[in-house]
N, CA, C and O atoms as a Tripos MOL2 file, in Angstrom:
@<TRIPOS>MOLECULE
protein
  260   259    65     0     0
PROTEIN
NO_CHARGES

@<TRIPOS>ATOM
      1 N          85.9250   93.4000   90.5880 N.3       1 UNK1
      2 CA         86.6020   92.2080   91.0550 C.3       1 UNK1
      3 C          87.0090   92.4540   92.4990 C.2       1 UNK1
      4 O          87.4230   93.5420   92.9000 O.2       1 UNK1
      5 N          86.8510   91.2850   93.3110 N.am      2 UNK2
      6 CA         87.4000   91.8100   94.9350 C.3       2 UNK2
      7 C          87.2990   90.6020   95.2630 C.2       2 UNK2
      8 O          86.2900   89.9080   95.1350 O.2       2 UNK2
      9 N          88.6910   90.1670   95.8570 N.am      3 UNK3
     10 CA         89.2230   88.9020   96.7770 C.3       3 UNK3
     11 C          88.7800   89.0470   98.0370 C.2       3 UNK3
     12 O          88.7940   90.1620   98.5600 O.2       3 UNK3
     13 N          88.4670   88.2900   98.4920 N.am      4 UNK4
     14 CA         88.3210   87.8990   99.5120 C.3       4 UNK4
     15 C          88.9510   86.6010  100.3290 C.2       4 UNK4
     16 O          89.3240   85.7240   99.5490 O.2       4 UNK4
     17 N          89.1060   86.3580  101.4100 N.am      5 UNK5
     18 CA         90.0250   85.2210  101.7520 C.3       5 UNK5
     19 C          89.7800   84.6970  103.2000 C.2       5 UNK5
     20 O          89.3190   85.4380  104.0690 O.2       5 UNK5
     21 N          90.0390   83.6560  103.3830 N.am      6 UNK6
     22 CA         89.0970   82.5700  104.4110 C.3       6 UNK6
     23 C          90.4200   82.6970  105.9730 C.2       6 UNK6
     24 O          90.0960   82.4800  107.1410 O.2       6 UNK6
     25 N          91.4520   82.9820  105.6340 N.am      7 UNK7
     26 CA         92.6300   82.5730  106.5650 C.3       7 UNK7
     27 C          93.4570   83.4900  105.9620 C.2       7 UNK7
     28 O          93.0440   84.1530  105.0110 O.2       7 UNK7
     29 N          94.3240   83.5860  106.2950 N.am      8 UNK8
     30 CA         95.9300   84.1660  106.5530 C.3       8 UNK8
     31 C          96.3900   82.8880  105.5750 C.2       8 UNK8
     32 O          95.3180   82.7050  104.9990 O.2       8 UNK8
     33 N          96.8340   82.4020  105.3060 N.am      9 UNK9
     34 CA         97.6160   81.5330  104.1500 C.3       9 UNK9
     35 C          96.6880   81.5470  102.9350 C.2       9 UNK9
     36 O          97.1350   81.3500  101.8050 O.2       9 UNK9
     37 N          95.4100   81.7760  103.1690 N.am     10 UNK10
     38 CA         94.4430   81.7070  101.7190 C.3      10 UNK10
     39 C          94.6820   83.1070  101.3560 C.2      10 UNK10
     40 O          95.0280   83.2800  100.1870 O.2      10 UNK10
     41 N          94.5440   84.4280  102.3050 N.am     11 UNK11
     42 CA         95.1340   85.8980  101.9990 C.3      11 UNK11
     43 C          96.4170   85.8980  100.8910 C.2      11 UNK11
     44 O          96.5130   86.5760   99.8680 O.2      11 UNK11
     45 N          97.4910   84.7790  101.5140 N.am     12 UNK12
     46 CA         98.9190   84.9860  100.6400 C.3      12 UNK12
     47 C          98.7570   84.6010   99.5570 C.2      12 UNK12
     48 O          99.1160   85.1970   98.5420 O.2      12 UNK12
     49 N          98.1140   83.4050   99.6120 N.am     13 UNK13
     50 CA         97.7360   82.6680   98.5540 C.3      13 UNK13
     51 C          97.0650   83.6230   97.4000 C.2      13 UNK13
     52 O          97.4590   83.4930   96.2420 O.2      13 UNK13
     53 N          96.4190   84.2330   97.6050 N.am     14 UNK14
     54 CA         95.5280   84.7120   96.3960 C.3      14 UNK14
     55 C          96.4940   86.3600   95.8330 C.2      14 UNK14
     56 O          96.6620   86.9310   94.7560 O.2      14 UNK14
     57 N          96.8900   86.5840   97.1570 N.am     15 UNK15
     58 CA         97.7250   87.9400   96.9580 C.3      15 UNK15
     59 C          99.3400   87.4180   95.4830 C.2      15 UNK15
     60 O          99.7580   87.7320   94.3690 O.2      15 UNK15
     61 N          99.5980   86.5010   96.6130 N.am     16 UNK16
     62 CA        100.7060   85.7350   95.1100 C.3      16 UNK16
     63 C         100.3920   85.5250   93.9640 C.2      16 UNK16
     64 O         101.2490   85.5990   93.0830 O.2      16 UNK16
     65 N          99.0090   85.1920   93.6600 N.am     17 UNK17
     66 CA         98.6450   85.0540   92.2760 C.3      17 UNK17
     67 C          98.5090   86.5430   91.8760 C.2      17 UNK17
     68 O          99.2180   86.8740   90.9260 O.2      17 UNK17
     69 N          97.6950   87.5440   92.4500 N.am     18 UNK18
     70 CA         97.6350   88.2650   91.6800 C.3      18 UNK18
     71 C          99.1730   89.2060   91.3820 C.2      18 UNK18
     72 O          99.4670   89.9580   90.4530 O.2      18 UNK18
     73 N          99.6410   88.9470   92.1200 N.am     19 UNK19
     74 CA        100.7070   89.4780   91.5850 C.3      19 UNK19
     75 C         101.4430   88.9480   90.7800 C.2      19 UNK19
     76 O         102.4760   89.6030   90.6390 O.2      19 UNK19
     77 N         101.3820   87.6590   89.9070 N.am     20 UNK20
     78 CA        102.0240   86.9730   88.9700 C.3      20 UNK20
     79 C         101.0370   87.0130   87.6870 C.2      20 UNK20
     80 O         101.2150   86.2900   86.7060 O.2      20 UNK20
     81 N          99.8910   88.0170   87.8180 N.am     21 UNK21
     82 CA         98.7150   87.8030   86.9420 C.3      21 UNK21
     83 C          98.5760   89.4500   86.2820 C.2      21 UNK21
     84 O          97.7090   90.1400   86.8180 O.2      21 UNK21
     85 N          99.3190   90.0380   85.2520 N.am     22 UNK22
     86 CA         99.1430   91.1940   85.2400 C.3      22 UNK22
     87 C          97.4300   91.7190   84.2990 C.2      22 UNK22
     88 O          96.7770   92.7610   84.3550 O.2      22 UNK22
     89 N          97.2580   90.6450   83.6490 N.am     23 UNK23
     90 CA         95.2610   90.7670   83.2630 C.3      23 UNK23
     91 C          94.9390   90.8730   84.6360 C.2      23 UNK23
     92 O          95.2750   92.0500   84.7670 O.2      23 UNK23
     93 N          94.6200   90.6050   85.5440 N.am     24 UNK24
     94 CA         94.2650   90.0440   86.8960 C.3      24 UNK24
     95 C          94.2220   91.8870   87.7840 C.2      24 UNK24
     96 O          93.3150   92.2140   88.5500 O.2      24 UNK24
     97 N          94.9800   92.4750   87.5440 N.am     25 UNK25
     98 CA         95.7330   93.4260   88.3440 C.3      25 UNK25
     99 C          94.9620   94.7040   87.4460 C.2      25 UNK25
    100 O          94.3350   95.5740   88.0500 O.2      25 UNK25
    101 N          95.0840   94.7080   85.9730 N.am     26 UNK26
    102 CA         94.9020   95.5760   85.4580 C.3      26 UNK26
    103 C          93.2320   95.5790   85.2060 C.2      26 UNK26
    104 O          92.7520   96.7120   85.2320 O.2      26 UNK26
    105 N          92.3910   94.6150   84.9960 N.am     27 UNK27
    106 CA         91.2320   94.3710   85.7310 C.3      27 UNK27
    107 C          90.8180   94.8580   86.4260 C.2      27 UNK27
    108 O          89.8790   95.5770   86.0820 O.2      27 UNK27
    109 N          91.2510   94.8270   88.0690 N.am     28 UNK28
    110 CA         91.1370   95.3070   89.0410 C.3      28 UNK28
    111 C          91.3220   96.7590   88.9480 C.2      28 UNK28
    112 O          90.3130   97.3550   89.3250 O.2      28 UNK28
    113 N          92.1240   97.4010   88.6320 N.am     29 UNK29
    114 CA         92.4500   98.1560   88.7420 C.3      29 UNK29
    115 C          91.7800   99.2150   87.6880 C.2      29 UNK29
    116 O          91.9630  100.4320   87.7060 O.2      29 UNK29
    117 N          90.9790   98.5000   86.7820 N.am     30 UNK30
    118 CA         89.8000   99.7880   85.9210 C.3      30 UNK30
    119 C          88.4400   99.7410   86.6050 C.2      30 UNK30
    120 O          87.4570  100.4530   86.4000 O.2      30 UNK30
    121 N          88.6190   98.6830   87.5140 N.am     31 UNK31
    122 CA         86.9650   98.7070   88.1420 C.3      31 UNK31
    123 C          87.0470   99.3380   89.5070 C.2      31 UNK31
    124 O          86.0470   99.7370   90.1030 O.2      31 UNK31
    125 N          88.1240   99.4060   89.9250 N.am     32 UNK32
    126 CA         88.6890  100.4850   91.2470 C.3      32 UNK32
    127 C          88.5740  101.8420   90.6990 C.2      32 UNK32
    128 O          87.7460  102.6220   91.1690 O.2      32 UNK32
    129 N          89.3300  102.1630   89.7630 N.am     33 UNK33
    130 CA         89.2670  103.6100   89.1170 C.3      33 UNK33
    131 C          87.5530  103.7830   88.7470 C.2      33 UNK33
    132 O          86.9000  104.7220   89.2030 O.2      33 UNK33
    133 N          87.0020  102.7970   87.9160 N.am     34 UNK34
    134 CA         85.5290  102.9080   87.5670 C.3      34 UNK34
    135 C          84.8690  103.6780   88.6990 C.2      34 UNK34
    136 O          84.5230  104.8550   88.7940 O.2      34 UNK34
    137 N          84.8000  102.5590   89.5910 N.am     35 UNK35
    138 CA         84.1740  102.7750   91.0810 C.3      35 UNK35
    139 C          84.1110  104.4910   91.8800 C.2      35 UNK35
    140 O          83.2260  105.2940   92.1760 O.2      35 UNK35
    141 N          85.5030  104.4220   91.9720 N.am     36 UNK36
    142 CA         85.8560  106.2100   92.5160 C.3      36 UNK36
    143 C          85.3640  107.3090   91.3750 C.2      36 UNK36
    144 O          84.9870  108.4210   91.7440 O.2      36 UNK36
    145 N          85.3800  107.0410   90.3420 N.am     37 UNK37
    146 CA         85.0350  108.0770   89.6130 C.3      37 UNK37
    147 C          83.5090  108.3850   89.7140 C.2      37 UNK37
    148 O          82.9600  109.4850   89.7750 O.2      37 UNK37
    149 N          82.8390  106.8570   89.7160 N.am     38 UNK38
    150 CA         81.4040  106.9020   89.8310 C.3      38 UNK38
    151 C          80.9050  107.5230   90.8800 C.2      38 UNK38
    152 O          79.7690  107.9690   90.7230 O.2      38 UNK38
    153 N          81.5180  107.7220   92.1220 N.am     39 UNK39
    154 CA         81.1820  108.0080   93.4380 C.3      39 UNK39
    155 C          81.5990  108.6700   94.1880 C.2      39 UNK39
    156 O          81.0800  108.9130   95.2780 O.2      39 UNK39
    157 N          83.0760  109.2980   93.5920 N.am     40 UNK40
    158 CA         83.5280  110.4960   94.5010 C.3      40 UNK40
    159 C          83.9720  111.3030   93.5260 C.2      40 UNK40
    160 O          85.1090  111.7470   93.3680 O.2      40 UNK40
    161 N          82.8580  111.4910   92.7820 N.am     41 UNK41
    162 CA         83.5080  112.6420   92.0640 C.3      41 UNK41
    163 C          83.7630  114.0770   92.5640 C.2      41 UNK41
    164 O          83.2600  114.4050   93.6380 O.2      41 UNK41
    165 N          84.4660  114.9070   91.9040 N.am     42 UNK42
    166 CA         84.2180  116.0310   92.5960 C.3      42 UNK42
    167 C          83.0450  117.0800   92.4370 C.2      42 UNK42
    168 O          83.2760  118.2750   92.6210 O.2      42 UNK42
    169 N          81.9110  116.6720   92.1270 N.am     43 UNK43
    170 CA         80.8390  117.5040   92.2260 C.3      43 UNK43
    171 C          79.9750  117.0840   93.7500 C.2      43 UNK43
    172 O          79.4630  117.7170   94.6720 O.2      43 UNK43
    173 N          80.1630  115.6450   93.3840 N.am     44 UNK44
    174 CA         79.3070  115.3300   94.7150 C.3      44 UNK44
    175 C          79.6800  115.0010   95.8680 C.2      44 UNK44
    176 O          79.0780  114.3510   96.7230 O.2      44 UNK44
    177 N          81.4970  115.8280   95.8990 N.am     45 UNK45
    178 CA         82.2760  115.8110   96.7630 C.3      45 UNK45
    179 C          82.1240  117.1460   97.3240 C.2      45 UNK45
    180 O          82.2230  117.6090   98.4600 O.2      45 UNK45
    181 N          81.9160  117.5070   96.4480 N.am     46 UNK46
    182 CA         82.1880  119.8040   97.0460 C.3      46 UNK46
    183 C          80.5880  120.2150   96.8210 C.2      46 UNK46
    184 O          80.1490  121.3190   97.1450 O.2      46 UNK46
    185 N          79.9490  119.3780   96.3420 N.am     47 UNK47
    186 CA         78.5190  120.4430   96.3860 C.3      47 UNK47
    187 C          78.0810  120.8590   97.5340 C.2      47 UNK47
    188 O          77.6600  122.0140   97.5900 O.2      47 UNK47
    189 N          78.0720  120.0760   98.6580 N.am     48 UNK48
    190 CA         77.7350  121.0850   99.9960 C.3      48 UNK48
    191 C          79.2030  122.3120  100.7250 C.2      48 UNK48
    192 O          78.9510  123.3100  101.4010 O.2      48 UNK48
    193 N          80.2100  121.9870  100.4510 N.am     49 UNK49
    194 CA         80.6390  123.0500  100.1940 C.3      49 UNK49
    195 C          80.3820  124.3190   98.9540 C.2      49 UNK49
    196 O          80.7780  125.4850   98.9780 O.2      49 UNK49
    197 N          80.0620  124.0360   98.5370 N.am     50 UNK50
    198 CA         79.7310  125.5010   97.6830 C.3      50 UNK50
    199 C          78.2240  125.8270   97.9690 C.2      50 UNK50
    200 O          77.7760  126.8680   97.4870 O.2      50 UNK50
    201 N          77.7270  125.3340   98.4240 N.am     51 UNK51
    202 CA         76.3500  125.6290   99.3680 C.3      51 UNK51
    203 C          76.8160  126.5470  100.5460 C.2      51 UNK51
    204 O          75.9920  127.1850  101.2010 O.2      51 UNK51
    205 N          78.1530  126.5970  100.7970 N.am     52 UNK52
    206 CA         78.6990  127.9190  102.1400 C.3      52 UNK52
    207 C          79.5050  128.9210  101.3910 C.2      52 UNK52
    208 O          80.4980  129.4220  101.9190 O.2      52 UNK52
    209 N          79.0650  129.2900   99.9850 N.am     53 UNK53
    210 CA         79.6650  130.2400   99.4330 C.3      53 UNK53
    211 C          78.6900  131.1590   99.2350 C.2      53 UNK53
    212 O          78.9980  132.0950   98.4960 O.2      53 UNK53
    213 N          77.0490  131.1430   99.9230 N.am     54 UNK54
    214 CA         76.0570  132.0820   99.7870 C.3      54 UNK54
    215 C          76.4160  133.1920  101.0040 C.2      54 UNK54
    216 O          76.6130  132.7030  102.1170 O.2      54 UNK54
    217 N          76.4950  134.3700  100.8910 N.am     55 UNK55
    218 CA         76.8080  135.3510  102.1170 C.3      55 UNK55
    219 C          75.2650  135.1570  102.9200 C.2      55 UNK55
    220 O          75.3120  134.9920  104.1380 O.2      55 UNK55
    221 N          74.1780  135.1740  102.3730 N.am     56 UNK56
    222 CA         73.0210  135.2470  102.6140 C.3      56 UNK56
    223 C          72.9510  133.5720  103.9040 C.2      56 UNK56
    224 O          71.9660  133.3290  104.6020 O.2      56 UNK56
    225 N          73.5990  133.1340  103.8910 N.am     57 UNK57
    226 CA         73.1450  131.7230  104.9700 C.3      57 UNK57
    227 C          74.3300  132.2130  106.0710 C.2      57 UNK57
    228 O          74.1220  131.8510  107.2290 O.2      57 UNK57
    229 N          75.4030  132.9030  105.8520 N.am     58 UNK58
    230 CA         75.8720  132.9870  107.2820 C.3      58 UNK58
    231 C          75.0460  133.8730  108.2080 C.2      58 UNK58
    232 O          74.9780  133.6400  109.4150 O.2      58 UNK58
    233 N          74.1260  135.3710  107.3530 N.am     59 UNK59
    234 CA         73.4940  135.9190  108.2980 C.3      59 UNK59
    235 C          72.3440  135.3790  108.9240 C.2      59 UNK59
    236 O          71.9950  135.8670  109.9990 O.2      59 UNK59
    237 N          71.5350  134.2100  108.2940 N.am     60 UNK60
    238 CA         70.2270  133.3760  108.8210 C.3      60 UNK60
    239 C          70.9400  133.2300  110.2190 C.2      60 UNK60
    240 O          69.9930  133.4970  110.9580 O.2      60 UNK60
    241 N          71.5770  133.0780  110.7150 N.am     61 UNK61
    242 CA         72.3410  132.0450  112.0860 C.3      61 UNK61
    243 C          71.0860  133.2830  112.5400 C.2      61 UNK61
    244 O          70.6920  134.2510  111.8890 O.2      61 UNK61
    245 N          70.5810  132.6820  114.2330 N.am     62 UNK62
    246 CA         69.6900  133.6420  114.6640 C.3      62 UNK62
    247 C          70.8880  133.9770  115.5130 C.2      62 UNK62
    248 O          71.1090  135.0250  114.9060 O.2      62 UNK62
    249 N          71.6260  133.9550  116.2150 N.am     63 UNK63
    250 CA         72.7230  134.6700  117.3210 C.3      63 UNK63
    251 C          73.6260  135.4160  116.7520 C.2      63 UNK63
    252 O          74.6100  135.8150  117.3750 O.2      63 UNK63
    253 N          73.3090  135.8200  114.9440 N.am     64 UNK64
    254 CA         73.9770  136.8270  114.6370 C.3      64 UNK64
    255 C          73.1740  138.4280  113.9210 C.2      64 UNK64
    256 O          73.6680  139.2600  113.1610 O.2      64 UNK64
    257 N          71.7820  138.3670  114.5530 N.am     65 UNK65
    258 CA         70.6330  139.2620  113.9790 C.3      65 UNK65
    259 C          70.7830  140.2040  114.7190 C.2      65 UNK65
    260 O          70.0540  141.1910  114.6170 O.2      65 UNK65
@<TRIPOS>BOND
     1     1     2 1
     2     2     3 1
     3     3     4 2
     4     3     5 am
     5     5     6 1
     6     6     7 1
     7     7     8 2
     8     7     9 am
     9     9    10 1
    10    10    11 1
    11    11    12 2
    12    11    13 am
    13    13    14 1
    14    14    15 1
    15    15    16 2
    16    15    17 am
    17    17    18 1
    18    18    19 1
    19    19    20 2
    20    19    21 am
    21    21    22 1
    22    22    23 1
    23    23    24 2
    24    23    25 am
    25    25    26 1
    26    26    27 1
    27    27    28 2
    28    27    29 am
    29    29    30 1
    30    30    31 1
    31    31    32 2
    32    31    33 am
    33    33    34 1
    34    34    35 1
    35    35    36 2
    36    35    37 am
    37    37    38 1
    38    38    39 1
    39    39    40 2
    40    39    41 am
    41    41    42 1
    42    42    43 1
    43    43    44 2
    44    43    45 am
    45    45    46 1
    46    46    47 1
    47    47    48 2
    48    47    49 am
    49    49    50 1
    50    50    51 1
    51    51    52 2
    52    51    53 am
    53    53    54 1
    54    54    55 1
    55    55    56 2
    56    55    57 am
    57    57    58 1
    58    58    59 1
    59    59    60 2
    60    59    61 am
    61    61    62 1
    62    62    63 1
    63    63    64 2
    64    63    65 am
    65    65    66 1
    66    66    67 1
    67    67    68 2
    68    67    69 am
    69    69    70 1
    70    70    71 1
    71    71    72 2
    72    71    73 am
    73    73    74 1
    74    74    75 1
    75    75    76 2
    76    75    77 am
    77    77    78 1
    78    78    79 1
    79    79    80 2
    80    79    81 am
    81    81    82 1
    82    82    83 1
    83    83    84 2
    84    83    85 am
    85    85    86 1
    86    86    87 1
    87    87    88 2
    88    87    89 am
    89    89    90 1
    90    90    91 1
    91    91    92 2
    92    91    93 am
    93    93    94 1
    94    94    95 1
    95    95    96 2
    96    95    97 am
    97    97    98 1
    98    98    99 1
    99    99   100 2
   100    99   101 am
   101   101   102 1
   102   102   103 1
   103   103   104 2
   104   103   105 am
   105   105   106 1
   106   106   107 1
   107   107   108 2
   108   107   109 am
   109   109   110 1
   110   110   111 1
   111   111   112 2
   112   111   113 am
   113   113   114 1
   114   114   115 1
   115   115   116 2
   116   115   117 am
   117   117   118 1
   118   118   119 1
   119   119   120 2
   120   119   121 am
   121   121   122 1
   122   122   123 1
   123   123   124 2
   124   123   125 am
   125   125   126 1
   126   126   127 1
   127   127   128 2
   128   127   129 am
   129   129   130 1
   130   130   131 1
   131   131   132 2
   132   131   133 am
   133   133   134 1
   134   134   135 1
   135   135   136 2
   136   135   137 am
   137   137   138 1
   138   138   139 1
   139   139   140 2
   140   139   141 am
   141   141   142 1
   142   142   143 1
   143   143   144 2
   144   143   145 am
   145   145   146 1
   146   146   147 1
   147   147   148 2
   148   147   149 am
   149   149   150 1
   150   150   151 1
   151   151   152 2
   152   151   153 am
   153   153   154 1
   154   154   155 1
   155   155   156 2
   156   155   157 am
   157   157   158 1
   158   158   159 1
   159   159   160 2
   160   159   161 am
   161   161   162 1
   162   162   163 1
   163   163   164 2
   164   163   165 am
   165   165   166 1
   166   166   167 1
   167   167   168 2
   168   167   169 am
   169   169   170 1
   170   170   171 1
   171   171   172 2
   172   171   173 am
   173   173   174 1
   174   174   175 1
   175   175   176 2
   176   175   177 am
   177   177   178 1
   178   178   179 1
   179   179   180 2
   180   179   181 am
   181   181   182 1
   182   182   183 1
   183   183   184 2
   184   183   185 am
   185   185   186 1
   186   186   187 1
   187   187   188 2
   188   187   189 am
   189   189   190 1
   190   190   191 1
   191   191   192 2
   192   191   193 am
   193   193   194 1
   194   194   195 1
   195   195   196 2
   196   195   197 am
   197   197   198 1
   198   198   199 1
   199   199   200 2
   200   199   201 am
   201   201   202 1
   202   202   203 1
   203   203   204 2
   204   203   205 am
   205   205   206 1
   206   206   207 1
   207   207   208 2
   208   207   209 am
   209   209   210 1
   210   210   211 1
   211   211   212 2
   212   211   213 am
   213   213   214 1
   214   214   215 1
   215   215   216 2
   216   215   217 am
   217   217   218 1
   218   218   219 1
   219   219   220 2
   220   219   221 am
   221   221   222 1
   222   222   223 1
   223   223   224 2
   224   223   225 am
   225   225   226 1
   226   226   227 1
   227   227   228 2
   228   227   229 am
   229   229   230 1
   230   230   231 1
   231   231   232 2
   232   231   233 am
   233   233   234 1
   234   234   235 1
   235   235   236 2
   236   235   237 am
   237   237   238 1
   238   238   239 1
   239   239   240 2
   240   239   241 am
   241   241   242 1
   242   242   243 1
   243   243   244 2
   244   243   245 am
   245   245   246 1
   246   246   247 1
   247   247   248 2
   248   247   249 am
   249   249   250 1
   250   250   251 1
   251   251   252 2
   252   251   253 am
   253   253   254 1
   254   254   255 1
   255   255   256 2
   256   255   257 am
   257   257   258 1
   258   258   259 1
   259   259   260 2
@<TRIPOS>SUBSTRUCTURE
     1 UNK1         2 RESIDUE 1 A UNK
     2 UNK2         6 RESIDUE 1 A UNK
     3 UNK3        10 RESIDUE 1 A UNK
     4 UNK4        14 RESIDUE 1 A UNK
     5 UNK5        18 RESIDUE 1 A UNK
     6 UNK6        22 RESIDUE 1 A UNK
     7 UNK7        26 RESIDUE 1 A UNK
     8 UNK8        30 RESIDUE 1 A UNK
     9 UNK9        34 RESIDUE 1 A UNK
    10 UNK10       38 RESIDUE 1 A UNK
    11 UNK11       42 RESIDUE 1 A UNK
    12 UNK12       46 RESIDUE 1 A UNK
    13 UNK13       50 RESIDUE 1 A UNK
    14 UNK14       54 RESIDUE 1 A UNK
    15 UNK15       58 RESIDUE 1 A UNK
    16 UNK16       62 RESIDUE 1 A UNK
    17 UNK17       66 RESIDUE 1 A UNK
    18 UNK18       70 RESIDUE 1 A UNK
    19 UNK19       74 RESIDUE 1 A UNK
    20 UNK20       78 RESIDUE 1 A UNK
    21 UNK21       82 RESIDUE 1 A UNK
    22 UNK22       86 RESIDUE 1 A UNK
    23 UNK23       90 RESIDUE 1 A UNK
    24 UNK24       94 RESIDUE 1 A UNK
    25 UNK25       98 RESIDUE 1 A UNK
    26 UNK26      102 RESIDUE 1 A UNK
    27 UNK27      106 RESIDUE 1 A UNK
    28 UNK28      110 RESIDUE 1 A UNK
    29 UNK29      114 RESIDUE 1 A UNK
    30 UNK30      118 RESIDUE 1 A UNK
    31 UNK31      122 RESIDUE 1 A UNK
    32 UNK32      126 RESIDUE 1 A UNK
    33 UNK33      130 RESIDUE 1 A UNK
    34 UNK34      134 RESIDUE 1 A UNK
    35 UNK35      138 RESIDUE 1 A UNK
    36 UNK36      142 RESIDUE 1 A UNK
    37 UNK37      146 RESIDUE 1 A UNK
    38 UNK38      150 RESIDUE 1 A UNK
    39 UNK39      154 RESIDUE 1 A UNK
    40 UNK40      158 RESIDUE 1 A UNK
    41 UNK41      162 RESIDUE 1 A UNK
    42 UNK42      166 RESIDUE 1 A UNK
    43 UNK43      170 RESIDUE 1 A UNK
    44 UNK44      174 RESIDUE 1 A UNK
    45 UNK45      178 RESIDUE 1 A UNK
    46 UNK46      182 RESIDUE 1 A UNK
    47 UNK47      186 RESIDUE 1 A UNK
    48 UNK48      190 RESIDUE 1 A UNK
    49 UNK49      194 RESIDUE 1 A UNK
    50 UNK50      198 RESIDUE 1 A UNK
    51 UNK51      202 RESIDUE 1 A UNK
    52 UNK52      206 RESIDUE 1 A UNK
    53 UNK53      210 RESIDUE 1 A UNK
    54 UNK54      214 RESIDUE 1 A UNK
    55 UNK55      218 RESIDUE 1 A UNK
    56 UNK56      222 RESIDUE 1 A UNK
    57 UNK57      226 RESIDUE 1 A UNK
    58 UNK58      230 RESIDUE 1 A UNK
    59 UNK59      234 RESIDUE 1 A UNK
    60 UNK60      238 RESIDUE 1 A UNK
    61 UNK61      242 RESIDUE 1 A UNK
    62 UNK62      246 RESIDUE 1 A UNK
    63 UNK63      250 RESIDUE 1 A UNK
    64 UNK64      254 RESIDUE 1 A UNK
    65 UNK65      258 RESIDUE 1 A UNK
């Protein structure tokens, strides 16, 4: 779910409802959580960090042979 809004009074406008709408909010708010989990998880957050936990790739650098 994601508002969108045409003006500054249509912004308040829709922001006021959802805040008088707690289905509305809690909605939102499993497809926000959905979303981040789907996409920042932490594997495919740290996998190129743990790609710099090989000792073997700091010596490849050629200005350290």
């Amino acid at each position: 779910v994601m508002m969108t809004a045409d003006s500054p009074p249509d912004f308040i406008s829709k922001i006021e409802r959802l805040l008088d709408d707690a289905d509305q909010q809690n909605r939102m708010a499993k497809r926000g959580r959905a979303y981040v989990e789907q996409h920042f998880d932490w594997h495919s957050c740290c996998a190129p960090l743990a790609e710099l936990d090989q000792p073997q790739d700091v010596y490849k650098h050629e200005n350290w042979q």
